[in-house]
C-alpha positions in Angstrom: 0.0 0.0 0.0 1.5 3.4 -1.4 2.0 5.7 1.8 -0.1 9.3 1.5 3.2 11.1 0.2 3.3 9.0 -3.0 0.1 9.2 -4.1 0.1 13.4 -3.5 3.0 12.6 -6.5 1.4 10.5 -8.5 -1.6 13.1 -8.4 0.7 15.9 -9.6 2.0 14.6 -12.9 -1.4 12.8 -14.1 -2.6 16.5 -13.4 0.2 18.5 -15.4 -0.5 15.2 -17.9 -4.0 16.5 -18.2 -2.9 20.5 -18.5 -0.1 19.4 -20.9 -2.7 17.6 -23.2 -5.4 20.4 -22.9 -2.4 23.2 -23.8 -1.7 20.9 -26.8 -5.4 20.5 -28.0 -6.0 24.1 -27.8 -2.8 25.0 -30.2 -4.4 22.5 -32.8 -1.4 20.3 -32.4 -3.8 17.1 -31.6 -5.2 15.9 -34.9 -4.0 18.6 -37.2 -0.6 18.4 -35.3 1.7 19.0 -38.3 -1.1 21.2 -40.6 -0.1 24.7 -41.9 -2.6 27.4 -41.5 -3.7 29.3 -45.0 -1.7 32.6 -45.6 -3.8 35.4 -46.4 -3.9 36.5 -50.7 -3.2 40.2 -51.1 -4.7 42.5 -53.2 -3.2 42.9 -55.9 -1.6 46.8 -56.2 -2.8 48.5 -59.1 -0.4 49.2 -62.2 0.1 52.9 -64.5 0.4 50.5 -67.5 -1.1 52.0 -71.1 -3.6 50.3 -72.5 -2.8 48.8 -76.1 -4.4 50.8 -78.7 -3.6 51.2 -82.8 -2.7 54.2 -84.6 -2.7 54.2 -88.2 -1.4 57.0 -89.7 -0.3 57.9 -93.6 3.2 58.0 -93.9 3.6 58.5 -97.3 2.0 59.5 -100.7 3.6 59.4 -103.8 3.0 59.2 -107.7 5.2 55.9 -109.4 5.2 54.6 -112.7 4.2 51.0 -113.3 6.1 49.0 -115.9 4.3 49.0 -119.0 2.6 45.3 -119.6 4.8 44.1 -121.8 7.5 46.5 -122.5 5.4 48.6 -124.5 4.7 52.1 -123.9 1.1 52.8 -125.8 -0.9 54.8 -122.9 2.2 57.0 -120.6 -0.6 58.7 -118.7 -2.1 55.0 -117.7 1.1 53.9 -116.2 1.4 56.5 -113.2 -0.6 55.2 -109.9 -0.8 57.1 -106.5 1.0 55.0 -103.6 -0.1 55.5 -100.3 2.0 53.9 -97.1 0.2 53.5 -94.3 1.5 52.8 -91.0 0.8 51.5 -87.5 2.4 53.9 -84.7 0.5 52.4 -82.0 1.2 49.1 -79.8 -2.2 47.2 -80.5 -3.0 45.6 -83.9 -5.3 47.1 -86.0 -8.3 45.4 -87.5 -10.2 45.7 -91.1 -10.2 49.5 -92.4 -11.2 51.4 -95.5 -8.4 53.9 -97.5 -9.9 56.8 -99.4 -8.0 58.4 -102.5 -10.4 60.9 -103.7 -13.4 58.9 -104.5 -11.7 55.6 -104.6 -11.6 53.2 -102.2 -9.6 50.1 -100.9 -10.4 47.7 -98.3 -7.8 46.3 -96.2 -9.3 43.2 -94.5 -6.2 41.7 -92.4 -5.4 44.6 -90.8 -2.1 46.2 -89.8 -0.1 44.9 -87.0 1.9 47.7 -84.7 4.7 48.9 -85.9 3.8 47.3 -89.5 3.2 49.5 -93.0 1.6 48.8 -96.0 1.4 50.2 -99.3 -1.5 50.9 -101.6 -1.6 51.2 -105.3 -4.6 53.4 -106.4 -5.5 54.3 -110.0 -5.2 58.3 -110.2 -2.9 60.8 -111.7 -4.0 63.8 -109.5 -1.2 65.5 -108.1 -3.3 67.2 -105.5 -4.9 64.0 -103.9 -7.4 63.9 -100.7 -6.0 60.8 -98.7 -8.0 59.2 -96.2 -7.2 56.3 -93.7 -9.8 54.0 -92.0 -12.4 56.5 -93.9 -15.3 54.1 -92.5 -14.1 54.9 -88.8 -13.9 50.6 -88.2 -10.7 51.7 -85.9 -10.3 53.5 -82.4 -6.9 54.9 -82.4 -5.0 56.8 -79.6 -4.3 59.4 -82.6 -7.6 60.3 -84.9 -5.7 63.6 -86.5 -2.7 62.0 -88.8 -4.9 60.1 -90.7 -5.6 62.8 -93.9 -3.4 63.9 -96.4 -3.7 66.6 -98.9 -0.9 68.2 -100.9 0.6 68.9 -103.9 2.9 65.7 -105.5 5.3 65.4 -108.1 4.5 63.8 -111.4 7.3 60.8 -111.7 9.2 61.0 -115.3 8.2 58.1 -117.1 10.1 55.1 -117.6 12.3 54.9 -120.7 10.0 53.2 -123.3 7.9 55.8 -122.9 9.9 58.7 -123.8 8.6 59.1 -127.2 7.3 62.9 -126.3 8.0 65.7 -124.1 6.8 65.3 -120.6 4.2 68.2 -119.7 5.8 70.5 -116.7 3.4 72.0 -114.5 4.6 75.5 -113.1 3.0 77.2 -110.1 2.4 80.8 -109.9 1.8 83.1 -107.9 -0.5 86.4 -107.9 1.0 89.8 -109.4 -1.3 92.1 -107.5 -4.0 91.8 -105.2 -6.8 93.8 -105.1 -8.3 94.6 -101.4 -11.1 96.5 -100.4 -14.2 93.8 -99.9 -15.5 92.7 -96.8 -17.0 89.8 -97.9 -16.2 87.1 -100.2 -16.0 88.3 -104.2 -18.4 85.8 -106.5 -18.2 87.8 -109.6 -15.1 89.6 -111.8 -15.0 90.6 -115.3 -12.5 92.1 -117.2 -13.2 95.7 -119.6 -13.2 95.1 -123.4 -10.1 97.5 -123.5 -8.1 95.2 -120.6 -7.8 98.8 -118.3 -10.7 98.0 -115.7 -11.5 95.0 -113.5 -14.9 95.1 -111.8 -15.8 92.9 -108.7 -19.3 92.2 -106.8 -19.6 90.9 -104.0 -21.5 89.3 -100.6 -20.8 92.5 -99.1 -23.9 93.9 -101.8 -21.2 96.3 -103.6 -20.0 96.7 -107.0 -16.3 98.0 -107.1 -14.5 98.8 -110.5 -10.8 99.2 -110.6 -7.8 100.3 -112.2 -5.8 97.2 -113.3 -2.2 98.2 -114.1 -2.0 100.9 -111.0 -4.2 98.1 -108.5 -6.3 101.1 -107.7 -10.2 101.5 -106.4 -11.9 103.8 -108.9 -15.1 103.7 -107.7 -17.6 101.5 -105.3 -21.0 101.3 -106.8 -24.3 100.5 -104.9 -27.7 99.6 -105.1 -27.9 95.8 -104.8 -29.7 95.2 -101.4 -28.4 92.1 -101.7 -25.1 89.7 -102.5 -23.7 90.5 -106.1 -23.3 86.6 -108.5 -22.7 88.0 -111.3 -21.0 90.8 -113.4 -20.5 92.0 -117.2 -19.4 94.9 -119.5 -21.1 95.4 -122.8 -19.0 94.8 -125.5 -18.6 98.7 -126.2 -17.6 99.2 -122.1 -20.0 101.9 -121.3 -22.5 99.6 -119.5 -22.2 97.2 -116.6 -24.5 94.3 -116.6 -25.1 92.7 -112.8 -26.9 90.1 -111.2 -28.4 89.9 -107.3 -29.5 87.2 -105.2 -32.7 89.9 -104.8 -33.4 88.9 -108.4 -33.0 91.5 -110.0 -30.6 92.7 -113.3 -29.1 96.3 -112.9 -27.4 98.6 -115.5 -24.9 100.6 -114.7 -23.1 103.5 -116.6 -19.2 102.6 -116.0 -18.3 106.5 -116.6 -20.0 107.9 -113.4 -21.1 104.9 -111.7 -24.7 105.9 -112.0 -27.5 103.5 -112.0 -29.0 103.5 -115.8 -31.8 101.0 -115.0 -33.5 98.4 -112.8 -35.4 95.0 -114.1 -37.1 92.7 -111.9 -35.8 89.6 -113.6 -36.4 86.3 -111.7 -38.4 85.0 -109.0 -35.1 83.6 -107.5 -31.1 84.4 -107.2 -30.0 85.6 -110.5 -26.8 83.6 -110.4 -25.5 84.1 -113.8 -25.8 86.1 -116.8 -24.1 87.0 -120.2 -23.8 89.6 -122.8 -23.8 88.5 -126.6 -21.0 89.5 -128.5 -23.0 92.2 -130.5 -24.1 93.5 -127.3 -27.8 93.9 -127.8 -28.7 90.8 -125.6 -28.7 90.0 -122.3 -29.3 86.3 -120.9 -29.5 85.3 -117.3 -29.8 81.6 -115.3 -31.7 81.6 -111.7 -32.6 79.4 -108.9 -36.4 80.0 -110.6 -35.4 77.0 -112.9 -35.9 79.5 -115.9 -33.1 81.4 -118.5 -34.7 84.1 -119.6 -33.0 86.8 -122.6 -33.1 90.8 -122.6 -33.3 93.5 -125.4 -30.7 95.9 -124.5 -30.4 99.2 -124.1 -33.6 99.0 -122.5 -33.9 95.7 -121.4 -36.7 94.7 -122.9 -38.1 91.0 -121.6 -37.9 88.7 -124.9 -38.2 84.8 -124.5 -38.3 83.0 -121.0 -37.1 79.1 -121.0 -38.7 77.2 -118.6 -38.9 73.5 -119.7 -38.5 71.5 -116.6 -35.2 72.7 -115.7 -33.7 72.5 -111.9 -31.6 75.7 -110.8 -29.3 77.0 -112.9 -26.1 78.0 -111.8 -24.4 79.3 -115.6 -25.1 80.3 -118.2 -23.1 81.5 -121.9 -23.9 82.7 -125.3 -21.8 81.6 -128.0 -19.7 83.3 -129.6 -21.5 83.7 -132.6 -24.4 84.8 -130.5 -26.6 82.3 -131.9 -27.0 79.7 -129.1 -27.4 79.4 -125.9 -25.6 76.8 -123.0 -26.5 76.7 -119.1 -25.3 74.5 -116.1 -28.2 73.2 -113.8 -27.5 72.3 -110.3 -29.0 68.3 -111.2 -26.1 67.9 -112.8 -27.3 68.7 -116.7 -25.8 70.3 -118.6 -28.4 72.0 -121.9 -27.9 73.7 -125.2 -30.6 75.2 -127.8 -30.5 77.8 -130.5 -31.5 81.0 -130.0 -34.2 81.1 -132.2 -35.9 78.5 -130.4 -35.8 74.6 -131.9 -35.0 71.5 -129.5 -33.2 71.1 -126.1 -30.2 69.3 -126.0 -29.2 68.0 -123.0 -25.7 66.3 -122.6 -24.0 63.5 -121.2 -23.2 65.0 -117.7 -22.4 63.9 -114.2 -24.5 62.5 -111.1 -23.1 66.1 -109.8 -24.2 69.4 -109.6 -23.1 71.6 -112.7 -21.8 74.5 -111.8 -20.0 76.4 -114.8 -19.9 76.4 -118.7 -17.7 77.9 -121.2 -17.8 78.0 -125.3 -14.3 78.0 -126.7 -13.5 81.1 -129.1 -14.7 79.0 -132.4 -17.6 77.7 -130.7 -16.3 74.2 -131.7 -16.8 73.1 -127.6 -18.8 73.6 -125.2 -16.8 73.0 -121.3 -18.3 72.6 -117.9 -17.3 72.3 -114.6 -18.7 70.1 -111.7 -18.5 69.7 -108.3 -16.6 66.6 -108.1 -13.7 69.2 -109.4 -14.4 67.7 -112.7 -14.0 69.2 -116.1 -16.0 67.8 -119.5 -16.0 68.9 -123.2 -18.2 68.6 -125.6 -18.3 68.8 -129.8 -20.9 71.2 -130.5 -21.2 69.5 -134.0 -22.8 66.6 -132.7 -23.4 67.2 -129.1 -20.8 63.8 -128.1 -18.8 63.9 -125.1 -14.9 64.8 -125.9 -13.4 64.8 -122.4 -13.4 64.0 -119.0 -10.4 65.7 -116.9 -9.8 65.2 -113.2 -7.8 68.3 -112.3 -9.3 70.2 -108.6 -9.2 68.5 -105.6 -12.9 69.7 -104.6 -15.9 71.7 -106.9 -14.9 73.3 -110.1 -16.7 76.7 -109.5 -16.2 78.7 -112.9 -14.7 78.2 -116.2 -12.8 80.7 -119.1 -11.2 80.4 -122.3 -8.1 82.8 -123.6 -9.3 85.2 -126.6 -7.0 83.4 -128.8 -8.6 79.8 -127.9 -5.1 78.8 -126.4 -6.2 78.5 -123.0 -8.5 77.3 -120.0 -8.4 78.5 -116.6 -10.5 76.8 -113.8 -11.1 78.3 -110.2 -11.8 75.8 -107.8 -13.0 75.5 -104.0 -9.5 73.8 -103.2 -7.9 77.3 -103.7 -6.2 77.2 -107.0 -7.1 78.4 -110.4 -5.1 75.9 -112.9 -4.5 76.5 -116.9 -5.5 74.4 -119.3 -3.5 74.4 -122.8 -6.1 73.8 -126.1 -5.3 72.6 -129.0 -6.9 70.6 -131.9 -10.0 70.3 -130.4 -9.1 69.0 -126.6 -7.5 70.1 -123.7 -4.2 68.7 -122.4 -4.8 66.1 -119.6 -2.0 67.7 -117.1 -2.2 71.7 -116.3 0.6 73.6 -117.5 0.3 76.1 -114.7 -1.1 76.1 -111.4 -2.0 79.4 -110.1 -1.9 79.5 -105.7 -2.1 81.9 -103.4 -6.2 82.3 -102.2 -6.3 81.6 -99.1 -10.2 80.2 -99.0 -12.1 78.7 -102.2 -11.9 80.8 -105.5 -15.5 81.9 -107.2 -15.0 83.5 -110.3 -12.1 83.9 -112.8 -11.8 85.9 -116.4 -9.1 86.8 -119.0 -8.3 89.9 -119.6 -9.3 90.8 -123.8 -5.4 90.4 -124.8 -5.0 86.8 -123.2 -2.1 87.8 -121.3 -4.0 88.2 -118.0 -6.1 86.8 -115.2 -8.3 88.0 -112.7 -9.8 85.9 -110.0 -12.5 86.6 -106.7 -12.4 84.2 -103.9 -13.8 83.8 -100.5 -11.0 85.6 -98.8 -12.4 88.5 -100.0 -9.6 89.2 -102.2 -9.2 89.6 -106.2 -6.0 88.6 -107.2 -4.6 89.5 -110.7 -2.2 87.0 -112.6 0.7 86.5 -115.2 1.0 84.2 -118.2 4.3 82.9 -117.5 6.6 82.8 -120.4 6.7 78.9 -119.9 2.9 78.8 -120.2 3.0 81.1 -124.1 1.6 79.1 -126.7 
């Protein structure tokens, strides 16, 4: 039998036993004895990383030469393409997009990958191209701005086999005087049958006549309550011939400026108007869908045309005073004799007509378009002779030299650009391009010797020109 001070022993440890066992349970060293615990996932700490995006951009345009299928040179003028290189500045691939060359377009369906280019081959000849890139918008881009192009390119000399004539130069000119003194854009100039006097109309509802060779203001006239579209002398340069958005036709006396007489024409803008060469008729085009011809001196009403026209923006006697042409803003573009006798309506553009011009000898008829297009047509038959491609945006009015030797166009891209004539059609490059407008040009004439230009543009400015030597038939 254990004596009392053994069993106080034996009761100590089997109680630090049971304390010892509890300690352990309670620190999860019993079962899971051996188990790690789950560490805690952090949040992950936001990054200043930029998000991948594609930038397309055009990096270059350029006119080549193809090589003639072949070897043989037949067509120069069909060998020259426009190139455009288009590449991706961003860090992002880009998907399917849409290039623009004027009214062209090309589909590229893979895409461009960053930090790739491409090159496109387009069928034009226009040294003044308007380039867009992903013209559909199928694209975001961190950059929207460096995707246009417009300029002026270089025609490329063509290859070798196809040196069999002289390549055309263009030359660029600029103005020898410019007239200021309207405070609103100037949509109508004509030059005096002697070549001395320029007179202007304009927005601003004045007439202002000046002296040519000094650049001087002689006189401003007014009466129009309204814009000024249209301006002529007589043939004899006593009387100025105008036309109003108010509708009306007013004759002035150039001497004194004075107001001869008033004629409540149209029922809408007169936009255009013409004297014959004998100067004893007037003819006028307006918004009223009518052309309608005038007895001078007086200004007698004499025959109204009204045959289911739309507006007409031009019209033109020719120069043997016989017939009559006019540009309508559907895109037609109509001739009819004088003495009455059918309509003749021409092959003409899905766009709005907005100019026409009769070559000296009346042999063609020319029109300009808003599509900055440029077509001829035989008068002898009424058959369609050309169709040039020379503005970048609307051809706004049309003139040919006394001598026949010339066209000049003003456009709304800024530039008026010469045209030389010869055996019945107009060469397909411009020998001279005329810049220095600084907003769309609206009216140009040539002075009665040929060896001058005058031109009104939105800017508000009429700016007088040279023939260049390079440019003399």
């Amino acid at each position: 039998m254990a004596d009392k001070g053994s069993l106080s022993r034996i009761e100590i440890l089997t109680s630090m036993l049971l304390l010892l066992c509890l300690l352990l349970a309670g620190c999860g060293l019993g079962n899971g004895i051996g188990q790690a615990t789950e560490t805690p996932v952090s949040a992950a700490l936001p990054t200043d990383t930029t998000p991948a995006i594609p930038d397309l951009a055009v990096k270059e345009v350029v006119l080549v030469n193809i090589e003639p299928p072949g070897g043989i040179c037949t067509a120069p003028d069909e060998l020259i393409r426009l190139q455009v290189i288009i590449s991706n500045l961003g860090n992002a691939d880009a998907g399917t997009f849409v290039v623009q060359v004027d009214e062209s377009r090309q589909i590229v369906p893979e895409g461009l990958a960053a930090a790739n280019e491409i090159s496109l081959q387009f069928p034009s000849r226009n040294i003044s191209p308007h380039v867009q890139v992903d013209v559909a918008a199928q694209v975001i881009e961190s950059n929207e701005h460096n995707n246009l192009f417009n300029g002026l390119l270089t025609l490329p000399e063509p290859p070798p086999e196809c040196l069999t004539t002289p390549t055309p130069v263009v030359a660029y000119q600029n103005a020898e005087s410019v007239l200021e003194g309207h405070t609103a854009s100037v949509t109508a100039v004509a030059f005096s049958p002697d070549g001395n006097l320029v007179v202007s109309g304009s927005v601003d509802n004045t007439l202002r006549l000046w002296r040519v060779d000094q650049s001087q203001l002689l006189r401003t006239m007014q009466g129009h309550p309204f814009p000024i579209l249209s301006v002529k002398f007589t043939p004899n340069g006593a009387t100025l011939v105008t036309g109003s958005m108010d509708g009306q036709i007013r004759l002035w006396q150039v001497s004194n400026g004075g107001l001869l007489r008033a004629l409540a024409a149209h029922a809408g803008w007169v936009n255009s108007l013409d004297v014959s060469g004998e100067g004893d008729l007037i003819v006028s085009g307006s918004d009223d869908f009518t052309v309608r011809t005038w007895r001078l001196p007086i200004g007698r009403a004499v025959e109204t045309i009204d045959e289911g026209m739309a507006a007409v923006n031009s019209v033109a006697f020719s120069p043997d005073g016989t017939s009559l042409a006019w540009a309508e803003a559907d895109g037609k573009v109509r001739l009819r004799q004088l003495s009455g006798g059918p309509l003749h309506s021409l092959q003409s553009a899905p766009v709005e007509a907005t100019s026409v011009a009769f070559s000296p000898d009346g042999g063609l008829l020319a029109a300009g378009f808003t599509d900055g297009t440029i077509r001829t047509w035989l008068t002898s038959d009424f058959s369609l002779a050309q169709v040039l491609k020379g503005h970048a945006l609307s051809t706004t009015d049309l003139a040919f030299s006394p001598d026949g030797a010339w066209l000049v166009s003003a456009s709304e891209d800024k530039t008026l650009r010469l045209w030389k004539y010869a055996d019945g059609l107009l060469q397909s490059i411009p020998s001279v391009i005329y810049s220095g407008h600084s907003q769309a040009v609206r009216c140009v004439d040539f002075s009665p010797r040929g060896e001058q230009l005058v031109s009104g543009s939105d800017d508000g400015t009429i700016r007088v020109w040279s023939l260049p030597q390079t440019a003399n038939p």
